[in-house]
C-alpha positions in Angstrom: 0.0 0.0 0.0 1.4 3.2 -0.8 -0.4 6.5 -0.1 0.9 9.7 -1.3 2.2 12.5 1.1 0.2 15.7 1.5 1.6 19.2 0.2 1.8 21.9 2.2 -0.4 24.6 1.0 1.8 28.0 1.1 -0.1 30.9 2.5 -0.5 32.7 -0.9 -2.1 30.1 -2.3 -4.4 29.3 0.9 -5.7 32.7 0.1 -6.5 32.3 -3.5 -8.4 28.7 -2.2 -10.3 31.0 0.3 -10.8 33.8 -2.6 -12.5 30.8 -4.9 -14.4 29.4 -1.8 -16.1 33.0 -1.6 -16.2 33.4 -5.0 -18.9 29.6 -4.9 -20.9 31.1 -1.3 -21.8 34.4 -3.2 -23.2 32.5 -6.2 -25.0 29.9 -4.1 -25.9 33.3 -1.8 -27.6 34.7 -5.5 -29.8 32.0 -6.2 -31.0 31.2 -2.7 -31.8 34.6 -2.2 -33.3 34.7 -6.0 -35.6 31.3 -5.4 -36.4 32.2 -1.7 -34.3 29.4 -0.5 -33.1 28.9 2.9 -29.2 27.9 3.8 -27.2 28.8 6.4 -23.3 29.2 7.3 -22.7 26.4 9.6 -19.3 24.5 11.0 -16.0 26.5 11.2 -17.5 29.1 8.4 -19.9 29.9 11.0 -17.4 30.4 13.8 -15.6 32.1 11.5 -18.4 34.1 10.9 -18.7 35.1 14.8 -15.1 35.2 15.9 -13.0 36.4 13.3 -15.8 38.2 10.5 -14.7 35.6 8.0 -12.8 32.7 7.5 -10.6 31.0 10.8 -7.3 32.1 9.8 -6.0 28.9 9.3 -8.8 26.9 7.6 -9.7 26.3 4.5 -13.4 25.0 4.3 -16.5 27.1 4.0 -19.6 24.6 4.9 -23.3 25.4 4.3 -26.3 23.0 5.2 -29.9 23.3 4.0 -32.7 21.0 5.0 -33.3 18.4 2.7 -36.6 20.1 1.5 -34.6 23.3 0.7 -31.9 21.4 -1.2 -33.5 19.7 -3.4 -35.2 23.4 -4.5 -31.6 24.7 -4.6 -30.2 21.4 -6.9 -33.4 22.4 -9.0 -32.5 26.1 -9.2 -29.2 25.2 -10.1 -30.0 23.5 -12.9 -31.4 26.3 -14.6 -29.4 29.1 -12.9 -26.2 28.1 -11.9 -23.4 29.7 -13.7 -22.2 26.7 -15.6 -19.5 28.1 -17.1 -17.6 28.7 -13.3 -19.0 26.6 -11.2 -20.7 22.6 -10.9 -23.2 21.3 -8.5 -21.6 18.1 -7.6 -23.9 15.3 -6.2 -24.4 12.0 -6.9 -26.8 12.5 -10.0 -24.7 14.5 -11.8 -21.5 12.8 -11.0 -21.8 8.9 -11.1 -18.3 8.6 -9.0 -19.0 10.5 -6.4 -19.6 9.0 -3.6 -20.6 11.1 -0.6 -24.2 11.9 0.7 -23.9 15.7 1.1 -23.3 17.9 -2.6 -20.9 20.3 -3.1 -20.3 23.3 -5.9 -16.6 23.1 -7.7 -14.8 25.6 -9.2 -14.5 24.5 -12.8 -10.6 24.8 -13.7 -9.5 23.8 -10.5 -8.4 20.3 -8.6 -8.0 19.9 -5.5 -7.6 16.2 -4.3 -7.3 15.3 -0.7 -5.1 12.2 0.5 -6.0 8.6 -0.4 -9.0 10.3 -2.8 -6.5 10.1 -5.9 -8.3 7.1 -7.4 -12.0 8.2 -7.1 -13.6 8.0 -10.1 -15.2 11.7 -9.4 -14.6 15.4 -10.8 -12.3 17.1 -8.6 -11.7 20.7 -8.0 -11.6 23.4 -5.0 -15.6 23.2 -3.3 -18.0 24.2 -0.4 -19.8 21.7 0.9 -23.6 22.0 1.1 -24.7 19.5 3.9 -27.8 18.1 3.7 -30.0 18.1 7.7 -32.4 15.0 8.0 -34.6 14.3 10.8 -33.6 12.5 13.5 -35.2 9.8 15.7 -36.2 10.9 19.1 -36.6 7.0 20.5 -33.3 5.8 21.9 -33.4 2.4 20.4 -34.2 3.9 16.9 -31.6 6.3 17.2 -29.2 3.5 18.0 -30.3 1.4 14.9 -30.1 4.8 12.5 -26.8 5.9 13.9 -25.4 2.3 13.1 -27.4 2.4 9.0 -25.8 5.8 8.8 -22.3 5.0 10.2 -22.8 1.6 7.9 -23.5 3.7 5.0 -20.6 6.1 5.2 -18.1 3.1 5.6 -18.8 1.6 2.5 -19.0 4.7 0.6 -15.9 5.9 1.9 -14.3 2.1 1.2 -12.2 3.0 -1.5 -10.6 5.5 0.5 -9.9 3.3 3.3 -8.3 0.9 1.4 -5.4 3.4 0.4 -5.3 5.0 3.7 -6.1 2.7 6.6 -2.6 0.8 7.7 -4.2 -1.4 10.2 -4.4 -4.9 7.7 -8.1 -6.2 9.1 -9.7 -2.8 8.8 -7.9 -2.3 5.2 -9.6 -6.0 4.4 -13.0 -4.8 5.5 -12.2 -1.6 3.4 -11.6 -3.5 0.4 -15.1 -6.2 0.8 -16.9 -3.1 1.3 -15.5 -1.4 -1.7 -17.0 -4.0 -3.9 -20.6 -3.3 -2.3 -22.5 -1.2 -4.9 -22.7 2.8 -4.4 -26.7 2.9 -4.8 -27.0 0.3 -1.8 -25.8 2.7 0.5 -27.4 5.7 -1.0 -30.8 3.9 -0.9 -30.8 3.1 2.9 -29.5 6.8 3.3 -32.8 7.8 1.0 -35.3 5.6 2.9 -34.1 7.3 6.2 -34.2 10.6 5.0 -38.3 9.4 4.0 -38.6 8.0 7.5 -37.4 10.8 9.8 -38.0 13.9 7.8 -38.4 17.5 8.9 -42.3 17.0 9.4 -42.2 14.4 12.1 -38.6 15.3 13.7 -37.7 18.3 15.8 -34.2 17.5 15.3 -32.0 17.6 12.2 -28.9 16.0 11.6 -25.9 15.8 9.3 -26.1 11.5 8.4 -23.9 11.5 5.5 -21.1 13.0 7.6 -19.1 11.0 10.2 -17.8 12.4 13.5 -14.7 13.8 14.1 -13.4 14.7 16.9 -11.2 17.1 15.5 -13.8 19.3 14.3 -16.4 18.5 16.3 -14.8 18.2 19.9 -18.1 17.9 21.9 -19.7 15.8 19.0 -23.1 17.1 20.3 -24.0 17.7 16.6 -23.7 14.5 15.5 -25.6 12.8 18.6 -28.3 15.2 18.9 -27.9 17.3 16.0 -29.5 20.8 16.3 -33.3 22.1 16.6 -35.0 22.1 13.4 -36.2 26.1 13.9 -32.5 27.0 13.7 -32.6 26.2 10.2 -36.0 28.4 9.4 -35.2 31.3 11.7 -32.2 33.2 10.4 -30.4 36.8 10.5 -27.6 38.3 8.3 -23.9 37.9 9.6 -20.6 39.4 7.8 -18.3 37.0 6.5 -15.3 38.6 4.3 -17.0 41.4 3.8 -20.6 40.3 2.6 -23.6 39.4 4.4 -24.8 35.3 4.4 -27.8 33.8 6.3 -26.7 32.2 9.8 -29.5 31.1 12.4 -30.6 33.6 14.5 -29.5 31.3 17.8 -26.0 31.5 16.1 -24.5 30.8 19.6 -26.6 28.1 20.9 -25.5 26.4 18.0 -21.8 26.9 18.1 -22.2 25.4 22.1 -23.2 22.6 20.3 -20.8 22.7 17.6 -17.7 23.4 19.2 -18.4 23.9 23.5 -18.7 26.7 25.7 -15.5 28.6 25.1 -15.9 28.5 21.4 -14.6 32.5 21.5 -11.6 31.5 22.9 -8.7 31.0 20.0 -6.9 27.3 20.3 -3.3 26.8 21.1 -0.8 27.7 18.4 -0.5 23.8 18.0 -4.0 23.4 16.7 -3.9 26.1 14.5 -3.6 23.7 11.5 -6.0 23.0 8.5 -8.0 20.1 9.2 -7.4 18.3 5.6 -4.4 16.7 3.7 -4.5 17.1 0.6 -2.2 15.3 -2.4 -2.4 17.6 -5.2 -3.8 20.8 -6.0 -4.3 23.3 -8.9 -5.5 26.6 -9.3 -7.0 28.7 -11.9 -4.2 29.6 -14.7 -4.4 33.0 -13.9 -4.0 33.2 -10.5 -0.7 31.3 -10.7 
């Protein structure tokens, strides 16, 4: 097995990544606002948002969720609105290898591939990620049986990527059985529990196509109890690089959730690090 190293990103281009990132969130900001659709700036782009009036100094990532209901207006919208000669609404209908649950816009002219992700089968390019918020169960035993689907689901999507990355040699066997499992297996579980617990019969929304991480989310609270659904559907303006995007109105509630109580507080220099590796990388030609 041999996985290829990650490249340090200098600063000057970590700023034209950033520039590009904003570049997408203003577009997606012009239809949503255009089609009455509601988003908001979640994740570090919202603590960004609250701490530092844009992006965390030494991130990378902009993140925006929508529920379900309002995504699936914004994938329409896109398709007859989106400028298709920048950007692409990635998603698992209009890219056959990609394999994740949540959609993303790319910035055409662009790659950006992170570690063990060189041998997806999927366009690649510098994104946002637009996560999608399902219901979720209220019943402890459901909840239990959904969180395993969901985890389930994510594994074998996310198979192909284990197998060049994962160095213990049972996991990196399971990776490779699971890798054989077909795409729309997963993705049909993850579609029957979106139809089961939706935003009509839960009060609570979470993000099921994403897997915890304790380096992002520290108290995890999002992924176990994921946020109120109102949140999403009561919003406010907040600046971020200069412009104003939609952020829910209990912006701080959520970011105890997100992140804990002393969110404000800046980490130690030592955790000052972007959160992804990333292989290879290439920006537009004329901002080299």
């Amino acid at each position: 097995m041999s996985v290829k190293e990650h490249v340090n990103i200098p600063h000057t281009d970590l700023e034209k990544i950033k520039s590009i990132e904003l570049e997408m969130l203003i577009e997606l900001d012009r239809i949503c606002r255009k089609y009455g659709i509601r988003y908001n700036i979640c994740s570090g782009t919202l603590l960004g948002a609250v701490r530092h009036k844009g992006f965390i100094p030494w991130d990378d990532d902009i993140d925006i969720c929508m529920l379900r209901s309002e995504y699936i207006k914004f994938c329409q919208a896109c398709e007859k609105d989106l400028d298709n000669t920048k950007f692409f609404l990635q998603n698992r209908y209009t890219d056959p290898g990609y394999r994740w649950q949540f959609g993303r816009i790319l910035r055409k002219g662009t790659q950006y591939i992170r570690v063990g992700q060189e041998k997806l089968q999927q366009n690649t390019g510098v994104f946002i990620d637009i996560f999608i918020s399902d219901g979720l169960p209220d019943n402890v035993i459901e909840k239990q049986i959904y969180n395993f689907l969901a985890w389930s689901c994510r594994k074998t999507l996310w198979s192909p990527v284990g197998v060049e990355v994962e160095k213990n040699p049972f996991k990196r066997l399971i990776f490779i059985l699971l890798s054989h499992v077909p795409a729309k297996i997963p993705f049909g579980i993850f579609d029957f529990l979106s139809r089961k617990y939706n935003e009509k019969n839960c009060d609570r929304m979470g993000w099921m196509g994403l897997k915890k991480d304790v380096s992002v989310f520290d108290s995890q609270k999002i992924q176990q109890k994921g946020v109120k659904k109102e949140w999403h559907l009561d919003l406010i303006e907040l600046e971020f690089e200069g412009h104003l995007f939609f952020a829910p109105r209990q912006y701080h509630d959520w970011l105890v959730e997100d992140f804990g109580d002393d969110y404000i507080q800046l980490p130690p220099p030592e955790k000052r690090i972007l959160h992804h590796t990333v292989s290879m990388y290439k920006l537009l030609e004329n901002d080299s």
